[in-house]
N, C-alpha and C positions, 0 to 999 in steps of 0.2 A: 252747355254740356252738363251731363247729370255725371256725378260719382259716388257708388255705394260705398262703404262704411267698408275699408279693406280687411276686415281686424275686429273683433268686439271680443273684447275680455272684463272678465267679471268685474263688477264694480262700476266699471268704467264707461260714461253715455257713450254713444258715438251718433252723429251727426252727419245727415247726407246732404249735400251741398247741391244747389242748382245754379249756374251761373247764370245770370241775367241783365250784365254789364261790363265794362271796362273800363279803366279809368286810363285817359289818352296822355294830356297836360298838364301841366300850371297855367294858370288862366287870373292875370291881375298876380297883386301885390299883397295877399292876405292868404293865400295858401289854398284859394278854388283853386280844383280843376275839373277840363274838360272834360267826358265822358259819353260812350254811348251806353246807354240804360233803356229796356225794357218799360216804358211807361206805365205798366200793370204798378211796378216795383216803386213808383217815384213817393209815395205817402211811408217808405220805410223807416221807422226810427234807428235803426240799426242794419251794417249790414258785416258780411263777413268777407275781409279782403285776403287775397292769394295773392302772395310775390315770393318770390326766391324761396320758391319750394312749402312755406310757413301759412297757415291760414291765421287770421286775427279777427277777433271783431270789433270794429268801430263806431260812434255815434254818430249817427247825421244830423248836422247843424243846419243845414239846409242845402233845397234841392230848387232850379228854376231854371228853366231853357233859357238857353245856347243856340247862336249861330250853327246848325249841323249839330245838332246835341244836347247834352243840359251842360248845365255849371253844378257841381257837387262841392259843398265845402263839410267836411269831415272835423269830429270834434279834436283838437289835439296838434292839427295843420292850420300853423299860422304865416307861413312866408314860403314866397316860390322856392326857396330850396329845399324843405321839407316837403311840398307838394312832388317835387321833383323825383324824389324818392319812391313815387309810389307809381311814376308813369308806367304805363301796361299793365296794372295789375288787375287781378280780375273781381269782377264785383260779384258774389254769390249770398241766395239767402239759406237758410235751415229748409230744408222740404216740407216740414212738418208747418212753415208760414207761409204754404203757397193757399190760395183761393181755389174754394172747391168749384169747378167748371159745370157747367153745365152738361145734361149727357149727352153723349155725341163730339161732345170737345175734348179735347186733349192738349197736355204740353206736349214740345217739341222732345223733350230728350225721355219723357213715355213713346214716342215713335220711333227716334233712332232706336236702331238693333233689332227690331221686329223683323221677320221673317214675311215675305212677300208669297204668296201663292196664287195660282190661277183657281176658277170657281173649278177646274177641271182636276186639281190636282197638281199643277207644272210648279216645281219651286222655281219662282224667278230670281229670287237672291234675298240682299237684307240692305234694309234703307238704313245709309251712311250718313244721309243730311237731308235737312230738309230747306227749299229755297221758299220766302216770299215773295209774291208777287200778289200786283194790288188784288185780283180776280179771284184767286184761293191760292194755298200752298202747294208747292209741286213737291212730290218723294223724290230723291235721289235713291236708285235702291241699284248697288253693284252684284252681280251674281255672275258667272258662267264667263266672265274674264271680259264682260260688259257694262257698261251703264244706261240705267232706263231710265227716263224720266216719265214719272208717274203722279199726273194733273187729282189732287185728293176733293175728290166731285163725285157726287153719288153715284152719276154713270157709272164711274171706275171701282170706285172703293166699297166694296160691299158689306163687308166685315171686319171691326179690327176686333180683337180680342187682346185684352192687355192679362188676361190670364194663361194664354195657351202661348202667346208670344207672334202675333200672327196677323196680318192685314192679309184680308180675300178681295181679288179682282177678277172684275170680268174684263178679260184682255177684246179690246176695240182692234179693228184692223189697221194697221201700223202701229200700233202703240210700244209692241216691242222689236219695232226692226231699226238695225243699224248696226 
């Protein structure tokens, strides 16, 4: 989940946060824990943690898969019950340290919130989530008191524009029934 900068007042930076993990457990006796993390993200020296409302940022001592996950150990967490303190909380980096994609690629939270339209004109809605799946990503896009799911494959996806706010498709036959 992306979040802009609610606030900017003079002086003062402000920082947009892209989440790209969670921290799950305690894992062992030294203050790992478990974690799903974004693998792009796994070479971070730093990342910025979200609990009880607070962002922080922390150093990463080291990162290496896990059983269903990695192992994160954070600088400052040295025993399961200070690890414990941080279960659920969410792993985000500064936007400004994401890798520039290739064209045609996109992050996930440049999709959520765009506006869905037909090549014809029909607003379909606005994509809410996006699901993986091994084959390409599918839009969840809610509009008209529905949900469509929308396979992001050339057939479909004609156009996004991340200036106008807008992904164009060509609606296939079924594509929006149900």
């Amino acid at each position: 989940m992306f979040e802009r900068c609610p606030l900017v007042l003079k002086g003062v930076m402000c920082v947009a946060y892209v989440e790209v993990g969670r921290l799950l457990k305690p894992h062992g006796l030294k203050g790992e824990m478990k974690a799903v993390l974004d693998l792009a993200f796994s070479d971070m020296e730093t990342f910025f943690i979200e609990r009880a409302g607070s962002v922080e940022q922390m150093r990463v001592e080291s990162i290496r898969d896990g059983t269903n996950g990695v192992i994160v150990q954070l600088y400052g967490i040295e025993t399961p019950e200070r690890a414990r303190e941080f279960a659920g909380a969410l792993i985000k980096i500064d936007e400004n340290n994401l890798p520039v994609l290739s064209e045609g690629h996109y992050y996930h939270h440049e999709i959520i919130g765009l506006e869905v339209i037909s090549i014809t004109g029909e607003h379909v809605g606005t994509v809410a989530d996006i699901l993986d799946v091994k084959s390409n990503d599918v839009y969840v896009v809610e509009g008209n008191g529905k949900e469509h799911l929308i396979p992001a494959i050339a057939d479909v996806i004609k156009e996004i524009n991340l200036t106008k706010g807008t992904i164009t498709i060509e609606v296939m036959e079924g594509l929006l029934q149900g």
